[in-house]
C-alpha positions in Angstrom: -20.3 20.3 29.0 -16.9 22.0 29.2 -16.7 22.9 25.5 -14.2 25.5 26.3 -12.0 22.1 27.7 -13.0 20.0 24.6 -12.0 22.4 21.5 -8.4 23.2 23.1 -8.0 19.4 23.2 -8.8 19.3 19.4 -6.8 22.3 19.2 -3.9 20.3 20.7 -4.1 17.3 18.5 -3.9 19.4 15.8 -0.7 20.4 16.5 0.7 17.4 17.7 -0.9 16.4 14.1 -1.3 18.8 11.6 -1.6 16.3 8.8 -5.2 15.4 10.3 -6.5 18.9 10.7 -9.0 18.4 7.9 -10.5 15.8 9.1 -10.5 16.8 12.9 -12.0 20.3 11.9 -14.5 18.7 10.1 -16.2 16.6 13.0 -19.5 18.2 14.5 -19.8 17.4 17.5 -23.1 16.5 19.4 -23.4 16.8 22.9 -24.4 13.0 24.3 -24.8 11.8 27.8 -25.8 8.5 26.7 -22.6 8.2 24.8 -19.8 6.6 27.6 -17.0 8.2 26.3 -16.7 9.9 22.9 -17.8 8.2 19.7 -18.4 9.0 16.2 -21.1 8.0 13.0 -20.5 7.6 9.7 -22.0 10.8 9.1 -18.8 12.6 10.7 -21.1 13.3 14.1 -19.0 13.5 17.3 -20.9 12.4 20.2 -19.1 13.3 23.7 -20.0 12.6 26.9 -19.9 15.4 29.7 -18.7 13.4 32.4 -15.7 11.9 30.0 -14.7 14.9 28.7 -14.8 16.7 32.8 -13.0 13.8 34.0 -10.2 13.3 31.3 -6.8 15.4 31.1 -6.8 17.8 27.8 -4.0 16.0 26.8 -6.0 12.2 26.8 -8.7 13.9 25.3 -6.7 15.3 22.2 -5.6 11.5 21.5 -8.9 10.3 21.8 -10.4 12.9 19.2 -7.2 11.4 16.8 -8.3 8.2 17.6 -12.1 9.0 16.4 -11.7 10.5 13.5 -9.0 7.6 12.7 -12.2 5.5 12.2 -13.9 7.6 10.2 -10.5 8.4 7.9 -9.8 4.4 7.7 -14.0 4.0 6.7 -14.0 1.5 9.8 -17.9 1.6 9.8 -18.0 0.4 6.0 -15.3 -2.2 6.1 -16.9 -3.3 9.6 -20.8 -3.8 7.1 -18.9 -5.6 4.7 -17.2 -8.0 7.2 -20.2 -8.9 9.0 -22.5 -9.6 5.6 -19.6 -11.9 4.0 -19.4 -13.7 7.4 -22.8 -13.5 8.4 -22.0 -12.1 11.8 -24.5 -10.3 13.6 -25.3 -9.2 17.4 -23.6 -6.6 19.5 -20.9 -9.2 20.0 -19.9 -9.4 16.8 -19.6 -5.4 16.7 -17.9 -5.1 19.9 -15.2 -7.3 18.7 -15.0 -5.5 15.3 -14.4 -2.3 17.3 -11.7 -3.7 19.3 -9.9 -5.0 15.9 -10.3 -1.5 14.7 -8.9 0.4 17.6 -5.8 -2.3 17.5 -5.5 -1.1 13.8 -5.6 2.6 15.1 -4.0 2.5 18.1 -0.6 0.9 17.5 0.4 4.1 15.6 -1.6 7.1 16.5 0.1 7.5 20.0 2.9 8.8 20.8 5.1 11.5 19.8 3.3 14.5 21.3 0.0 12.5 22.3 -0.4 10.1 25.0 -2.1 7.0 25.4 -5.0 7.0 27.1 -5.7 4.7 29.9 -7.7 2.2 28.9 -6.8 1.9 25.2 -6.7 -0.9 23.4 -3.2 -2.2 22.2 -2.4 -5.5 19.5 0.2 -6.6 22.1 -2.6 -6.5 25.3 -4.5 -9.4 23.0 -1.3 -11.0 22.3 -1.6 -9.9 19.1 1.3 -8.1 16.3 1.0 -4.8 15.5 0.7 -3.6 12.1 -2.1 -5.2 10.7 -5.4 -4.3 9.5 -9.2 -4.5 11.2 -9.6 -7.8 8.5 -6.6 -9.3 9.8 -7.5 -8.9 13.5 -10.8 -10.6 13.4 -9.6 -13.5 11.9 -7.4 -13.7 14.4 -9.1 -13.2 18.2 -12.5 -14.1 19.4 -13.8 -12.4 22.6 -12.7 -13.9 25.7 -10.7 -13.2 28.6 -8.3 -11.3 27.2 -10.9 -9.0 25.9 -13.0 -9.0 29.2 -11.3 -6.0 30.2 -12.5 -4.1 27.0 -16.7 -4.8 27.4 -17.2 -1.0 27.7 -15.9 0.1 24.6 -18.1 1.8 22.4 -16.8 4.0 19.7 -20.1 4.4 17.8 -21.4 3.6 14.4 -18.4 4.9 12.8 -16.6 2.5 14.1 -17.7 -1.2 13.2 -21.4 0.4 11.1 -23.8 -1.2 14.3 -26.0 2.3 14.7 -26.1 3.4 18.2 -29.4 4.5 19.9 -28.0 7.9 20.6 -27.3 8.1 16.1 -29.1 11.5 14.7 -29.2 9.0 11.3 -28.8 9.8 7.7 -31.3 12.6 8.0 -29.8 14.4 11.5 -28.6 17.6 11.1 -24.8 18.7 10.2 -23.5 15.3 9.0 -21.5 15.2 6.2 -22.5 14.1 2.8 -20.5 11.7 1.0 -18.9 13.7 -1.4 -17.4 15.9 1.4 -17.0 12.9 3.6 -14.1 12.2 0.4 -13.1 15.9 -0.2 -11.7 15.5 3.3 -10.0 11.7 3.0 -8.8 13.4 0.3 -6.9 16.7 1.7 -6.2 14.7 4.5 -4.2 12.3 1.9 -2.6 15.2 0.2 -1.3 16.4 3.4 0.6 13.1 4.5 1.6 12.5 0.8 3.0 16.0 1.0 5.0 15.9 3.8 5.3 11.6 4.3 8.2 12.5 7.3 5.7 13.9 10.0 3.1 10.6 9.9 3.4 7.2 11.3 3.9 4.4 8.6 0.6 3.3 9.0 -1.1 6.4 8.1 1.3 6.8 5.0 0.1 3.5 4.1 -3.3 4.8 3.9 -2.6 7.6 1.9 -1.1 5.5 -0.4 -3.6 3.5 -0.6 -6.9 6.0 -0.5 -7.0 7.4 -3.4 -5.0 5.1 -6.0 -6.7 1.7 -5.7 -4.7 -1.6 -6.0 -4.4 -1.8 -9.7 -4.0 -5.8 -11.9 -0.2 -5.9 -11.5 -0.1 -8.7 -13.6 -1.7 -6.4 -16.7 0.7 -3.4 -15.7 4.1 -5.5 -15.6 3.0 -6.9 -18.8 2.1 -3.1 -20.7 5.4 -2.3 -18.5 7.6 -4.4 -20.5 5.5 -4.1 -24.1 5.7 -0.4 -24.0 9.9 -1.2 -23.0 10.1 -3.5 -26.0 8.0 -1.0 -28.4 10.7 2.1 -27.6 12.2 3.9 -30.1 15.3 1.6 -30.8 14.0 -1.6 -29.0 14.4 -4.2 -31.5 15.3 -2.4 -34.4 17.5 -2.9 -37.6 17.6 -2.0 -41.5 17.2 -4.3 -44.0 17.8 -4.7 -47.8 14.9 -7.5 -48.3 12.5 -4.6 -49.1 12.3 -1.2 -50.0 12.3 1.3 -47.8 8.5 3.5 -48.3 11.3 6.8 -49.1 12.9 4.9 -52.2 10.5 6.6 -54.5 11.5 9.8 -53.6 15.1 8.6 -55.2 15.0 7.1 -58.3 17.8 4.5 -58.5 19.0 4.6 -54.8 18.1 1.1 -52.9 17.8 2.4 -49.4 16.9 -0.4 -46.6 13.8 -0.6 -44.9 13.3 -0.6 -41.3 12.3 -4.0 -39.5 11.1 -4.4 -36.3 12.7 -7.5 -34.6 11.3 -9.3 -31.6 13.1 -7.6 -28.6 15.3 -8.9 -26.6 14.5 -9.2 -22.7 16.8 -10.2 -19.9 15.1 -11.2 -16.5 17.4 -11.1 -13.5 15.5 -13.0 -10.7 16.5 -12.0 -6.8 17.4 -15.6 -5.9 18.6 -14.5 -2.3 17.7 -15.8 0.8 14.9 -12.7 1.8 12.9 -14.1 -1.4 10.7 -16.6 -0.5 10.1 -19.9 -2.5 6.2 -18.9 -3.1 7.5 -15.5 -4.6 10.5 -17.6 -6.7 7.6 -19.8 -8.3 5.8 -16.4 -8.8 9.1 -15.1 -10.7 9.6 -18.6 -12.6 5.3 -17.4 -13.8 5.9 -13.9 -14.7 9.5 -15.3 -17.2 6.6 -18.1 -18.6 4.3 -14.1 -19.0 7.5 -11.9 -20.1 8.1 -14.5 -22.9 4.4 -14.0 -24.5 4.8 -10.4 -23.9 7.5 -9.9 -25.9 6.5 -12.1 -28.4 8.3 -15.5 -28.0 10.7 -17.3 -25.3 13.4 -17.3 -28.0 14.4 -13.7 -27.2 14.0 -14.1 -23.5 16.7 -15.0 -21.5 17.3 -15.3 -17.8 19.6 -14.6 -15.0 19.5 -15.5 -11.1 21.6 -13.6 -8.9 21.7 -13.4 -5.0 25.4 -11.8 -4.2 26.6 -13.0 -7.4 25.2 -13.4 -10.8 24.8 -16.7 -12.6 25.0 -17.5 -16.3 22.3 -16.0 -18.3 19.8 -19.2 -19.3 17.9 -18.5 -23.0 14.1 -19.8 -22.2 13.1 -22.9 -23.4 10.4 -23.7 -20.1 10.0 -21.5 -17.3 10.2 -24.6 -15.0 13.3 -25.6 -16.4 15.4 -22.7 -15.6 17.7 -23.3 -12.4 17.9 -20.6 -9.8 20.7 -21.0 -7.4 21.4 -18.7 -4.7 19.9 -18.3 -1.3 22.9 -15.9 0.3 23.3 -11.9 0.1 21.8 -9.4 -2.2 23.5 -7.1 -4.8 21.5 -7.2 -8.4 24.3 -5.0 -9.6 26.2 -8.3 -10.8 22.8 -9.4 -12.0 22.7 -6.6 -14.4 26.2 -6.4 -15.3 25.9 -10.4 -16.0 22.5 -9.1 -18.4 24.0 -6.6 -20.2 26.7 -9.1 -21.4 23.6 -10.6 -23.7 23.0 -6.4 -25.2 18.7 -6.6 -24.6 16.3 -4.6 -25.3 14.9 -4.6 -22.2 15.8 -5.5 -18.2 13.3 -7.3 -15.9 14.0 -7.3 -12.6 12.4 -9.3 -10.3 13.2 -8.8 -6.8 12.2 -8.0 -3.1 14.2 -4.6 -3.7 16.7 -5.3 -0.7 19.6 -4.2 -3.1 22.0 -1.8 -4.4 21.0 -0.8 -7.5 23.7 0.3 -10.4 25.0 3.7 -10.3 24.5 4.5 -13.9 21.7 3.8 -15.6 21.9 0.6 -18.1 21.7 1.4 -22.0 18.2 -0.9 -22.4 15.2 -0.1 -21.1 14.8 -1.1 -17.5 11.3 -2.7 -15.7 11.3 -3.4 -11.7 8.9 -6.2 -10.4 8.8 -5.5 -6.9 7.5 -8.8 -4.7 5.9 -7.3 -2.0 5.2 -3.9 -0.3 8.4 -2.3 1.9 8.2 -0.5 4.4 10.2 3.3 3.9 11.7 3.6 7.1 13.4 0.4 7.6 17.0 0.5 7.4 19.4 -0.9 4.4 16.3 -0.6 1.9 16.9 1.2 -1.1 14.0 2.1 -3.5 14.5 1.2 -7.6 16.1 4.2 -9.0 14.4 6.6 -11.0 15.5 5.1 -14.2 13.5 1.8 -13.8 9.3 1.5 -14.5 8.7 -0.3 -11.1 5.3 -2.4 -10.7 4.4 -4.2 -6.9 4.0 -7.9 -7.5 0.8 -9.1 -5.2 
């Protein structure tokens, strides 16, 4: 085998991306004529064919090492087990197809810019499918036929859809990696994108995101989001003579007031413009009905929907009765001008963040219920300022 060929390949995808180099450098690879092309274990094995790697340009072969170790990074072979048992899929059709749902994951973001595609690749949009989604998502959505016909060949190994492969050195084969490394370099390979989220595709930022920091109960987090908001110095608080305060003692015949803690005040301004679905407006109209117990009663909760303009601030008697016109442009900034005309505590905004936020930030405290994941790169979005505790809905 042209080894001398194959390493300046991976030296070449390293450079076209350096955010990978971890992960890349931390393949073994494993000589395999059985193998048809190049293919990978979940034990970080690289098996390469001879004749693929003699007959490919250096260039084709430095995206397919990306796209290998892109399997192993996205734990393809784990997700690909857990499909098949809570589907009860078996066969080498079943796996086949999994591997073609996880190369469209792959492969609608790893080429390009510096690394080209390799002929015979497979693409979302060659299965008439959108790009952008993940292995799950594919499956559900194609079943092999003749638009996958073309595609029988593939074979991306064990580390690709978890089916082992008769040409696998298994769990006790020399120089795989154990599990703990296996995350050590998931997790440098993380740090690198997080560090410098410019150079990778949005895809692999999404990943990063996502790697290390689980999906957490967002439900439990906006609802500690706006306690802790309520429960600030300040928030909700006034003196009163109807007691003495715990320091009268310390003056003998002054009456100094006590401090009482009132139930805050919370404004919600709801994102009533057209981008906001109805599903995620009934989800709003449920997390006013859990902002109300949060802060200790609906009778300090009032409410405000604003698209382009803001509209009267409603106190909360029922969640369900609360009106919520709109359906037009964005700008929340009238929303919380309109809110800070009823002096809260606290701001909740719920919205799909496709807004200009104030300038300044507001005197209360300020919590941002975001509907859905954005994307960083699209153009016009703005992300919540600084100033505001933002939780992701869903």
């Amino acid at each position: 085998m042209d080894t001398d060929k194959l390493y300046a390949a991976r030296l070449f995808a390293v450079r076209a991306r350096p955010y990978l180099a971890s992960a890349l450098f931390a393949l073994h690879v494993v000589e395999s004529p059985k193998t048809p092309t190049m293919a990978v274990d979940r034990h970080w094995r690289c098996y390469v064919s001879p004749h693929f790697v003699a007959r490919m340009p250096m260039e084709e072969l430095a995206a397919v090492w990306v796209h290998e170790v892109s399997h192993l990074l996205r734990d393809h072979h784990r997700r690909g087990d857990r499909y098949a048992r809570d589907h009860n899929l078996g066969g080498p059709g079943e796996r086949l197809r999994m591997n073609i749902a996880a190369d469209c994951e792959i492969n609608d973001d790893v080429y390009g810019d510096g690394l080209p595609f390799p002929s015979g690749a497979v693409h979302p949009e060659a299965l008439r499918l959108e790009p952008g989604l993940l292995m799950e998502d594919y499956l559900a959505l194609f079943r092999l036929g003749p638009w996958t016909d073309g595609y029988a060949w593939l074979d991306c190994g064990s580390g690709a859809d978890g089916g082992e492969r008769e040409w696998d050195l298994g769990a006790d084969g020399a120089h795989g990696l154990s599990e703990h490394e296996r995350d050590a370099v998931r997790f440098r390979v993380a740090e690198a994108i997080n560090g410098h989220p410019g150079r990778a595709p949005k895809g692999w930022r999404r990943w990063a995101e996502e790697a290390f920091h689980p999906p957490q109960p967002w439900r439990e987090l906006l609802g500690a989001a706006v306690r802790a908001a309520a429960g600030s110095a300040g928030a909700g608080g006034d003196y009163t003579y109807g007691r003495p305060a715990r320091r009268a003692a310390a003056l003998p015949g002054v009456i100094l007031p006590a401090l009482r803690r009132n139930p805050p005040r919370v404004c919600v301004v709801i994102d009533t413009s057209a981008s906001v679905s109805d599903a995620e407006l009934g989800t709003a109209l449920l997390e006013v009905a859990a902002i109300g117990r949060a802060a200790g009663g609906r009778s300090r909760v009032s409410v405000v929907s604003c698209d382009a303009a803001a509209g009267v601030a409603h106190p909360l008697c029922r969640a369900e009765g609360i009106p919520l016109i709109g359906g037009g442009g964005t700008d929340l900034r009238s929303g919380f001008a309109q809110a800070r005309q009823v002096r809260p505590d606290v701001i909740v905004a719920l919205t799909d963040g496709w807004t200009p936020w104030p300038s300044a930030q507001p005197p209360s405290r300020t919590v941002v219920g975001l509907f859905r994941r954005t994307i960083e790169d699209d153009a016009g979005y703005c992300f919540p300022p600084d100033w505001a505790r933002t939780v992701r809905i869903g």
